[in-house]
N, C-alpha and C positions, 0 to 999 in steps of 0.2 A: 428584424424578422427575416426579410429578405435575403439577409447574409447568413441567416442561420441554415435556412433552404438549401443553400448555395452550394455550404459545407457538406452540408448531408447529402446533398447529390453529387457531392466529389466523391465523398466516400461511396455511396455506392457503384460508384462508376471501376473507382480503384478494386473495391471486392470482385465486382463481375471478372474484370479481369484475372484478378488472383486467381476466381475457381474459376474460368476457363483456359489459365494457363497448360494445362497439364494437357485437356485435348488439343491444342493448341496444339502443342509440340507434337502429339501421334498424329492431328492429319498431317500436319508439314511433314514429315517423316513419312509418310505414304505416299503423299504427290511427292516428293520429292524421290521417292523409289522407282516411283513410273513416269519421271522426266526421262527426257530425252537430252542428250550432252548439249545440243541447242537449246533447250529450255529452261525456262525462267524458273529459276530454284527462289520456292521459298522460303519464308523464314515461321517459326509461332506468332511473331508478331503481327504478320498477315490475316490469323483467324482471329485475334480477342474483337470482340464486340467495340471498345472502345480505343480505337488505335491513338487518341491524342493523348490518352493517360495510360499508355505505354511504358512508360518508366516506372509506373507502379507494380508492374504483373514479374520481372525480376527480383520480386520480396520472395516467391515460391520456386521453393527449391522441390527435385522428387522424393519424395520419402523414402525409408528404410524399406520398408514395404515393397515399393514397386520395383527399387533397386535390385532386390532380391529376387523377384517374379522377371525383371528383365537377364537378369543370369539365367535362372534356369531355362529361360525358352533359348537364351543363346546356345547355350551348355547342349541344350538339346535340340540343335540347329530348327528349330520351328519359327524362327525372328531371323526376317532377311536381313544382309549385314550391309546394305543401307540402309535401313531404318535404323541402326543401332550405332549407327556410328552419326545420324542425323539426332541420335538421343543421347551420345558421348557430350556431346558439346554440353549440355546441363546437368552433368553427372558432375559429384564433386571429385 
């Protein structure tokens, strides 16, 4: 029983992460616009809720979708180009 628990709270842990991957990567990419060359640059892995199952939240990839929405705001300089080069990195 107790091991049954155990699982189902991995798994939940791994999910939360999955769906907060995504903001993950827009705060980091925000604080990381308004560091400063001395400051601590961070990463998405710094927001997910669950950082020791961290190696789970790399299954989310960005969708087609956002792909597309992050073109057009670049296309139409509206996305500073530190964030978007903080969003390259998990672009395929």
């Amino acid at each position: 029983m107790l091991d049954c628990l155990q699982f189902f709270e991995q798994e939940r842990r791994e999910n939360a992460n999955i769906a907060s991957y995504t903001q993950a990567v827009g705060w980091s990419g925000l604080f990381n616009g308004f560091a400063t060359e001395k400051g601590n640059q961070s990463t998405p892995l710094d927001f997910l809720p669950f950082k020791d199952k961290s190696d789970s939240a790399d299954k989310t990839l960005i969708s087609d979708r956002t792909k597309k929405i992050l073109k057009q705001l670049f296309d139409s300089k509206k996305l500073n180009p530190v964030v978007m080069s903080a969003l390259c990195v998990y672009l395929e």
